[in-house]
C-alpha positions in Angstrom: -1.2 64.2 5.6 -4.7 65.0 7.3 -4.9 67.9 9.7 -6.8 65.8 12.4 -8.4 68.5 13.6 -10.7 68.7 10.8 -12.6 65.0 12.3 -15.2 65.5 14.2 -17.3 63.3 15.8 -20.2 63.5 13.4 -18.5 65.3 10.2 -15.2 66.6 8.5 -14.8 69.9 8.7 -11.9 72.3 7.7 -11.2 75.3 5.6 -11.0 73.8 1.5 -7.9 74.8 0.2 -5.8 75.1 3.7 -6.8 72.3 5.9 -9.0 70.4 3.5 -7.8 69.7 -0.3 -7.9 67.5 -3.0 -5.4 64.9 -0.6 -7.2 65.0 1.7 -10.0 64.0 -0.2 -8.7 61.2 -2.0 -6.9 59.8 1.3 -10.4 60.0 2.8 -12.1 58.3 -0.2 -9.4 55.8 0.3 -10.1 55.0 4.0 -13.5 55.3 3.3 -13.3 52.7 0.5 -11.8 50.0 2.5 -14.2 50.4 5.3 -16.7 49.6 2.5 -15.0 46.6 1.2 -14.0 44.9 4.5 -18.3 45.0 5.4 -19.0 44.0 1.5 -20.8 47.3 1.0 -21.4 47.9 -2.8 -23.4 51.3 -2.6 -23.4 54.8 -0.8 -24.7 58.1 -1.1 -22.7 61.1 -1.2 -24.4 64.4 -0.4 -23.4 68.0 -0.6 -24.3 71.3 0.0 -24.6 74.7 -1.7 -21.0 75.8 -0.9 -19.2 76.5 -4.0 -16.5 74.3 -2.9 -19.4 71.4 -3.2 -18.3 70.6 -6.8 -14.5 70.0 -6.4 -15.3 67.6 -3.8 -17.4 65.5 -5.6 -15.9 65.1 -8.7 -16.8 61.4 -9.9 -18.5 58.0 -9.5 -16.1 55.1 -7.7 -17.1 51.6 -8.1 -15.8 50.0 -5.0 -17.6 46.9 -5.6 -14.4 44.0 -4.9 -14.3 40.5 -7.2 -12.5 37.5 -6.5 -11.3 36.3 -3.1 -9.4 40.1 -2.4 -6.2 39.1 -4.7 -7.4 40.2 -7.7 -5.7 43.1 -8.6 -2.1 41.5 -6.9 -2.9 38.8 -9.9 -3.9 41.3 -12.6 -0.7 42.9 -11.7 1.6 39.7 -12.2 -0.1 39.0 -15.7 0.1 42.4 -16.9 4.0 42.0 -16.1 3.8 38.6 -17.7 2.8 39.9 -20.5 4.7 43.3 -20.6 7.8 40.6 -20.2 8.6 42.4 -16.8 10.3 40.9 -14.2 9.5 43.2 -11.5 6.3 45.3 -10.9 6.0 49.2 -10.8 3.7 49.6 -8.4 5.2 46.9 -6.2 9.2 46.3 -6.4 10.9 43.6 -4.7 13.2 45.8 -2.7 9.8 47.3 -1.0 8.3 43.8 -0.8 11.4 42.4 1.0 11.4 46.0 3.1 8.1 45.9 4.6 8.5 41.5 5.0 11.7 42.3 7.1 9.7 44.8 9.0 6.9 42.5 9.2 9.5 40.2 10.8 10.9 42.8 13.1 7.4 43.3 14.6 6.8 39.2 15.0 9.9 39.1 16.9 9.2 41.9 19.3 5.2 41.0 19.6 6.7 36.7 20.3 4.3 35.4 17.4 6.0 32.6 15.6 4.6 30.5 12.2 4.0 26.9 13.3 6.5 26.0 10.7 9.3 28.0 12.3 
């Protein structure tokens, strides 16, 4: 987890190796990434300073460029299984698929939305 204290309005700040760490990077990356993809951005910059914590920060190139129609790596998944002759995934098992659809549910209920086919 993310000490929000370290968000300011126009930076992240925080002491590297206490508030800040290699987490906390990749969970920014992360959000930072999907900000990217849902405006079809392809390209940043990232800066840095002289600070010798500079270079543990920036470690390595991401491509965050997105094919197909935003299913493609749910599909890659299923044909790697497929192929592996798995009948479940690893990264996504059906327990936790039918755990977060019944919470899914849960919410519908309390929030009154309802499929037209229900």
């Amino acid at each position: 987890m993310i000490n929000p204290q370290v968000f300011r309005q126009y930076d992240i700040r925080g002491v590297v190796g206490e508030e800040i760490n290699a987490e906390s990077y990749y969970l920014i990356g992360k959000g930072f990434g999907s900000y990217l993809r849902r405006r079809d951005l392809k390209t940043i910059a990232l800066g840095g300073d002289a600070r010798l914590t500079t270079p543990e920060m920036v470690m390595e190139e991401v491509d965050v460029s997105c094919e197909g129609n935003g299913y493609t790596h749910q599909a890659r998944e299923v044909m790697e299984g497929i192929r592996a002759g798995r009948t479940e995934s690893d990264i996504m098992p059906l327990d936790e698929t039918l755990e977060i659809m019944g919470t899914l549910d849960a919410l519908r209920a309390l929030w009154g939305v309802r499929y037209p086919m229900e």
